[in-house]
C-alpha positions as CSV (number, residue, x, y, z in Angstrom):
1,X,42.3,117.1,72.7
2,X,44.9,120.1,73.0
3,X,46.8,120.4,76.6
4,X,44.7,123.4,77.1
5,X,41.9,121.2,77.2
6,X,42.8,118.7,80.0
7,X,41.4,119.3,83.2
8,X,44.2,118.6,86.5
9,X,42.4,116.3,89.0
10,X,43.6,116.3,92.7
11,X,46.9,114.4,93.4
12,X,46.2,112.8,96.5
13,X,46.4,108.8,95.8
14,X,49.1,106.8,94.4
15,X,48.8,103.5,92.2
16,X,48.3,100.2,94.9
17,X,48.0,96.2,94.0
18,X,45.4,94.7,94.3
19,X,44.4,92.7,97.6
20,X,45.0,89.4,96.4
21,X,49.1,90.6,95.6
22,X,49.2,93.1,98.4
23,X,48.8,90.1,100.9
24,X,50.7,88.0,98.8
25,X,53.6,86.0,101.0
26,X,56.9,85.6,99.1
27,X,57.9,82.2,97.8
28,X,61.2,81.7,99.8
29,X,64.2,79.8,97.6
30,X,67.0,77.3,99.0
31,X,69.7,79.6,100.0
32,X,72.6,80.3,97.7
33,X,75.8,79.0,98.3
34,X,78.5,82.4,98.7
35,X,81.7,80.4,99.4
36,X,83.9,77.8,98.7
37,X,83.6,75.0,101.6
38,X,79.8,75.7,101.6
39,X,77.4,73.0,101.3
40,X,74.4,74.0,99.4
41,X,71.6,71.8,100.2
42,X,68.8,73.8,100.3
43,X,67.0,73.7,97.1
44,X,67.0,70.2,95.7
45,X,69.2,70.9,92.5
46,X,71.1,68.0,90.9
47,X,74.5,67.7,92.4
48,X,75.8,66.6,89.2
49,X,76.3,69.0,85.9
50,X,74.0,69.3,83.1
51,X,74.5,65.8,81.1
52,X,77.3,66.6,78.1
53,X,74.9,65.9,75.3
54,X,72.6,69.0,76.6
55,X,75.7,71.5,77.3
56,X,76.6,70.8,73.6
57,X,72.7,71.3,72.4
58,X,73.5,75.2,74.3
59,X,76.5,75.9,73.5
60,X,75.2,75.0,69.5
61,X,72.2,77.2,70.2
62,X,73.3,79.9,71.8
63,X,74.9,81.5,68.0
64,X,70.7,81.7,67.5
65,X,69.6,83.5,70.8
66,X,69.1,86.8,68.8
67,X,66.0,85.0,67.6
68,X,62.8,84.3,69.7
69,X,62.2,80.2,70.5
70,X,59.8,78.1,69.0
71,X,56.7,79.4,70.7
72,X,54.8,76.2,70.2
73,X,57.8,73.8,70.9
74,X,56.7,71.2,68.6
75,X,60.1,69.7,68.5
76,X,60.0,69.4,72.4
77,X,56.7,68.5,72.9
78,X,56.8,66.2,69.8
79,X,59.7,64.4,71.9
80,X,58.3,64.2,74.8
81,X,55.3,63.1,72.9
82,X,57.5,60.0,71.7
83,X,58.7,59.5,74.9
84,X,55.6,59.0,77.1
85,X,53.2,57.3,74.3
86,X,51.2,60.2,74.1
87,X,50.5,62.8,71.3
88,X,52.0,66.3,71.1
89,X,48.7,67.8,70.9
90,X,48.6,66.1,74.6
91,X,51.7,68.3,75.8
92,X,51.7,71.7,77.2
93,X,55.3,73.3,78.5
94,X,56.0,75.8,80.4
95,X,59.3,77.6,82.4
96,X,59.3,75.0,84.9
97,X,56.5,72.3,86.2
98,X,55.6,75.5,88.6
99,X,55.2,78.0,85.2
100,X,53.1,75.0,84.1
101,X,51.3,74.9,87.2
102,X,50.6,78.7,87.2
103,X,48.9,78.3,83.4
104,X,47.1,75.4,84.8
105,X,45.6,77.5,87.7
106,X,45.0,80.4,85.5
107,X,43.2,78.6,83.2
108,X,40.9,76.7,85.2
109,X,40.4,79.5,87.9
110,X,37.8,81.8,88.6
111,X,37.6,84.4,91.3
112,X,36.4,82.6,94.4
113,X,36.8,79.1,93.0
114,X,38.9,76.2,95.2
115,X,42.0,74.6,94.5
116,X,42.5,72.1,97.0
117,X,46.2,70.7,98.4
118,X,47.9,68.7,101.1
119,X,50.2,70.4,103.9
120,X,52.8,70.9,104.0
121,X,53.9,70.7,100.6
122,X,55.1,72.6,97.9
123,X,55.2,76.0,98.9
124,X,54.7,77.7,95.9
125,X,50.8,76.4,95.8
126,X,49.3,78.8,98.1
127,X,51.0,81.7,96.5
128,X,49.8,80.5,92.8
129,X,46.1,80.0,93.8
130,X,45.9,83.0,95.5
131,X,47.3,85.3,92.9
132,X,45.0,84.1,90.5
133,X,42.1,85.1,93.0
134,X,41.0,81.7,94.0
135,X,41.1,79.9,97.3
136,X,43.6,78.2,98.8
137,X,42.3,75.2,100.8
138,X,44.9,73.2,102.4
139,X,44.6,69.3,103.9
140,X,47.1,68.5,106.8
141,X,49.3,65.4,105.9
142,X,48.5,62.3,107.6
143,X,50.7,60.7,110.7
144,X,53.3,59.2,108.1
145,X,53.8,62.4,106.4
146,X,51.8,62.2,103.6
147,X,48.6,62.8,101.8
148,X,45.7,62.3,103.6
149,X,43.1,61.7,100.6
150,X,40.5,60.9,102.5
151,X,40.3,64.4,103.7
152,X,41.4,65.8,100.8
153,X,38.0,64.0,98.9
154,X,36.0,65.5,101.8
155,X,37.6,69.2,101.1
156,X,36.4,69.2,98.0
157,X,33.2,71.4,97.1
158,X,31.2,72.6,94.1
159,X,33.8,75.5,93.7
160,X,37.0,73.0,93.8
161,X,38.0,73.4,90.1
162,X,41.4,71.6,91.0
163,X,43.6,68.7,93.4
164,X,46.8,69.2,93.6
165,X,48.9,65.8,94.4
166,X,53.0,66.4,94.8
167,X,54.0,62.5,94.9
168,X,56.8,62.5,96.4
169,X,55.5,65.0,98.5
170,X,58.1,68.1,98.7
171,X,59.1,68.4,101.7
172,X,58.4,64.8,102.8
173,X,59.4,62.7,100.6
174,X,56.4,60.2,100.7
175,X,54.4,59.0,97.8
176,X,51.3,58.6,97.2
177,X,50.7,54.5,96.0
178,X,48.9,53.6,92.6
179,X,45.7,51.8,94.7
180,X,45.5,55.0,96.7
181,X,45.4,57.3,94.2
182,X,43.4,55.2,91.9
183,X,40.7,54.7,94.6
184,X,40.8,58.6,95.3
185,X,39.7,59.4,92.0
186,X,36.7,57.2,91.5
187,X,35.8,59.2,94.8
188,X,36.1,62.8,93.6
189,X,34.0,64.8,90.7
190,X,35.3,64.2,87.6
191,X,34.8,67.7,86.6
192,X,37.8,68.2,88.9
193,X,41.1,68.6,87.7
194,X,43.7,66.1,89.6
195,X,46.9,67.3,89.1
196,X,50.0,65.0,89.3
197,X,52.9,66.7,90.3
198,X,55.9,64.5,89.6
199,X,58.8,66.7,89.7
200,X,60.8,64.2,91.4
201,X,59.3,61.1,90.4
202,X,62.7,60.0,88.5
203,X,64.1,59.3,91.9
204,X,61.3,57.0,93.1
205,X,61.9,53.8,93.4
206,X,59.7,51.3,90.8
207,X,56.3,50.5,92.6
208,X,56.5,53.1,95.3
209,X,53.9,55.9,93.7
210,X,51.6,56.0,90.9
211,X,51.7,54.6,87.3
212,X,50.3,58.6,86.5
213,X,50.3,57.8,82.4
214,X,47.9,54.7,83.2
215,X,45.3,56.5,85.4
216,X,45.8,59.6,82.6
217,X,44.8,57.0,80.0
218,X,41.8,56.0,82.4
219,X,40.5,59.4,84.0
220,X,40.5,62.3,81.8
221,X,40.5,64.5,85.0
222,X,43.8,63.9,85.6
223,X,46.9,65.8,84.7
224,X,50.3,65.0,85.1
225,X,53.4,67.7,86.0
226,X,56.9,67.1,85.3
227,X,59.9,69.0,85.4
228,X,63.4,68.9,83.7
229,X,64.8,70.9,87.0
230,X,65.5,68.1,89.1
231,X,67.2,64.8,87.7
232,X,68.0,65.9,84.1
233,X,69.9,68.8,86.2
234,X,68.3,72.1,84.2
235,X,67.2,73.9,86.9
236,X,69.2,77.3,85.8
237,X,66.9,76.5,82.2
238,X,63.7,76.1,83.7
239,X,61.7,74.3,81.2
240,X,58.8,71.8,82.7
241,X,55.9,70.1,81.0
242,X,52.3,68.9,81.4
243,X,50.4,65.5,80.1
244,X,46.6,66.9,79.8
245,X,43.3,66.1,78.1
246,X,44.4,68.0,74.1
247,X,41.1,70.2,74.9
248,X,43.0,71.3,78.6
249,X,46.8,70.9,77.2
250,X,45.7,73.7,74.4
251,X,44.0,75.8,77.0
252,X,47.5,75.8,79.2
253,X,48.8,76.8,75.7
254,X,47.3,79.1,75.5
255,X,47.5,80.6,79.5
256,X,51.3,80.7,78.5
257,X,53.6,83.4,78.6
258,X,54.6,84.4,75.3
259,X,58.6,83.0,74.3
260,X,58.5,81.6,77.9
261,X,61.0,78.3,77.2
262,X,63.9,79.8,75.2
263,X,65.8,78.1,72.6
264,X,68.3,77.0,75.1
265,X,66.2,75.4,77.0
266,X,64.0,73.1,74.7
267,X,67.2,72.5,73.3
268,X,68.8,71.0,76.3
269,X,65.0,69.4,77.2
270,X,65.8,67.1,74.0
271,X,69.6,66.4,74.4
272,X,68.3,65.4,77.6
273,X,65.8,62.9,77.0
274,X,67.7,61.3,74.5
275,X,70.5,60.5,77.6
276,X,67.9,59.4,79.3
277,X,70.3,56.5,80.3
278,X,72.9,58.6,82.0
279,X,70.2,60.7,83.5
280,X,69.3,57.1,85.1
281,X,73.1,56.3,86.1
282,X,73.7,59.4,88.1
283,X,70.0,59.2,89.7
284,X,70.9,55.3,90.6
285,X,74.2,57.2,92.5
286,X,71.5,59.7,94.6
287,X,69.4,56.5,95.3
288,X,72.3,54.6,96.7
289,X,73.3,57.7,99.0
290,X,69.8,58.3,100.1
291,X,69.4,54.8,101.7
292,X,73.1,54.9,103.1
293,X,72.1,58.3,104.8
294,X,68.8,57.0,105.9
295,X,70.1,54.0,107.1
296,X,72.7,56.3,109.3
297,X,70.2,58.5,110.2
298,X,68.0,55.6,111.9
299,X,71.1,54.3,113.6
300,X,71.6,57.3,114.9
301,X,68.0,57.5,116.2
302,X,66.5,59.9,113.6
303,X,63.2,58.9,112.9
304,X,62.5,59.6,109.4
305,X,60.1,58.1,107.4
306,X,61.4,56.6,104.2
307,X,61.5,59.5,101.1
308,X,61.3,58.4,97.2
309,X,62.8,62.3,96.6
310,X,66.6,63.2,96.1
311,X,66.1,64.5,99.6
312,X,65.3,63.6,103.1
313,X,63.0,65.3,105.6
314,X,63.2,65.4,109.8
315,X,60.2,66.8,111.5
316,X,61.4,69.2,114.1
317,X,59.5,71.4,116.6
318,X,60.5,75.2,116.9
319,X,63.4,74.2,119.5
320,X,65.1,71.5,117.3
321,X,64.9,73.4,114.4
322,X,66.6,76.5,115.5
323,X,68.8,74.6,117.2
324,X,69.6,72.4,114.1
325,X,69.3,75.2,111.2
326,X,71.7,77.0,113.5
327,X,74.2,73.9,113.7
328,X,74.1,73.9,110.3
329,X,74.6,77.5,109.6
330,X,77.9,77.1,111.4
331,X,78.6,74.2,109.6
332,X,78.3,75.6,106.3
333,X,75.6,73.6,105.4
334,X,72.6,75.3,103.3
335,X,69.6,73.3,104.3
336,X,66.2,74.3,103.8
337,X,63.9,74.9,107.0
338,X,60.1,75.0,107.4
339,X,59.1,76.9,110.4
340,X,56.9,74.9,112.8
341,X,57.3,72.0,111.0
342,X,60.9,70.5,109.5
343,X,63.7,70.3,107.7
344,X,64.5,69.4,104.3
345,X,67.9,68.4,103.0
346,X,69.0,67.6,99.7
347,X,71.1,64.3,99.3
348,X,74.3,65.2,97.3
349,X,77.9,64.0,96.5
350,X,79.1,61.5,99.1
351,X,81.7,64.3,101.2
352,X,78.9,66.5,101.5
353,X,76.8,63.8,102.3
354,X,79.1,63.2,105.2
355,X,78.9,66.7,106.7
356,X,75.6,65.6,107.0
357,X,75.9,62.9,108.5
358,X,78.4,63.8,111.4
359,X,76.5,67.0,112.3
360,X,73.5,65.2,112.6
361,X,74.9,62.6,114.8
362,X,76.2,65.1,117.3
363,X,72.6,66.4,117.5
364,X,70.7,62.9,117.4
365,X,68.8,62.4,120.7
């Protein structure tokens, strides 16, 4: 067809998104920090720098970042494979346990189908369900700030395609125990996906949530989520990984975004795991701060309930949260707010911890 042939239609409309985006809200990040005496404690990063045996796995792979990665990341997933007694054919990964996430949703998802959550948790759930055209359907937490499975089980319907479970819960900090979470799935379908999201489960203490590889072993509708962002400290890497049925793990695969993890970052994902024991040292140091600021807290009259994250959380109505964000804000303290609900700060070096802790007491009722 020539130019002379083409036929000029009426330009009256301009290109829009589609409902589902147009409607979209924005996931909302911790803060950044822009200065030198400010605290950032908004977002749940390690305190500490990436462990030396990963910074040297970068620097050595950074010569070969004019290549694409390892699409499949056998050698990642192969050592991951090692390290949770499973196979590599069991691993999916992904740019973060939230890219993970968003290939599990896309794959499972239809238009119209159900992924059902508790509330509040993480906030990037909503937004992930929703973009992929499904529905969102959220459970209120229970009175001690965590999952109310009971509820949840009722919630779900013959279009719930998949549970999402954040143990600790992000914002709360409040797991979900084995007996619970065993006893919720012998009461849900299991042609429904239960998702484990343990991006913070190397700060729990030992019996406080779930043994998630044992119930993986026993229900095949459960996946597990985990994240190298938090404790092994690559959050600026974003790699994350997911423990699924091979049948589902090759379908998330598959749901992947092309060259997604780079080089640097599968890398690091292995340096890491093998210093897994000074990954456990420096989480042992947030442990030890979290009960000493806990233990503070209560003195001072906070009434928090007891968090297995490398953060704590105060429920706050819409008066005491402005009033503490602002103290805060003045303070130089980056914390992350939840309007309506909370607050959410990240436990962090011992001085900073402090700031903390003497704000807080000259706001404690």
């Amino acid at each position: 067809m020539t130019s002379d042939q083409l036929v000029a239609v009426p330009q009256t409309a301009v290109p829009t998104l589609r409902g589902a985006v147009a409607g979209l809200p924005s996931y909302v990040p911790g803060r950044r920090s822009s200065g030198t005496d400010i605290v950032a404690l908004a977002s749940n990063e390690s305190h500490y720098e990436p462990l030396p045996a990963a910074i040297t796995a970068v620097a050595e792979a950074a010569g070969r970042m004019n290549r694409y990665p390892d699409m499949a990341a056998v050698e990642l997933r192969e050592r991951l494979a090692l390290h949770l007694g499973v196979t590599a054919d069991e691993v999916a990964v992904g740019p973060g346990s939230v890219g993970v996430l968003q290939q599990i949703i896309t794959g499972l998802c239809d238009a119209g189908d159900e992924v059902v959550f508790a509330w509040r948790s993480f906030e990037a759930y909503p937004i992930l369900v929703e973009l992929a055209g499904a529905r969102p359907v959220r459970v209120p937490l229970d009175d001690a700030e965590g999952h109310d499975l009971g509820a949840m089980a009722a919630a779900v319907t013959d279009r719930t395609k998949a549970i999402l479970l954040c143990t600790p819960n992000n914002p709360t900090g409040v797991p979900i125990s084995h007996e619970c979470l065993e006893a919720f799935l012998q009461a849900v379908p299991s042609s429904v996906l239960v998702v484990i999201d343990e991006a913070y489960v190397e700060y729990a203490d030992a019996g406080s949530g779930p043994d998630s590889l044992a119930l993986y072993r026993r229900y095949p509708n459960v996946c597990i989520l985990r994240t190298f962002s938090k404790a092994y400290g690559l959050a600026g890497l974003r790699v994350g990984y997911a423990v699924a049925t091979p049948g589902i793990a090759e379908g998330l695969r598959r749901t992947a975004l092309p060259f997604a993890v780079s080089a640097l970052a599968q890398k690091a994902a292995i340096a890491s795991l093998d210093a897994g024991e000074e990954m456990e040292a420096r989480v042992s140091l947030v442990k030890q701060e979290r009960v000493r600021m806990a233990a503070a807290l209560a003195a001072q009259g906070w009434r928090l309930q007891p968090s297995q994250g490398n953060f704590l959380w105060i429920r706050a109505d819409a008066q005491l949260l402005a009033s503490l964000v602002d103290a805060f804000d003045r303070a130089g303290i980056l914390v992350r707010a939840y309007q309506g609900d909370g607050v959410r700060i990240t436990v962090a070096d011992p001085a900073s911890n402090n700031r903390v802790l003497r704000l807080l007491e000259a706001h404690a009722a």
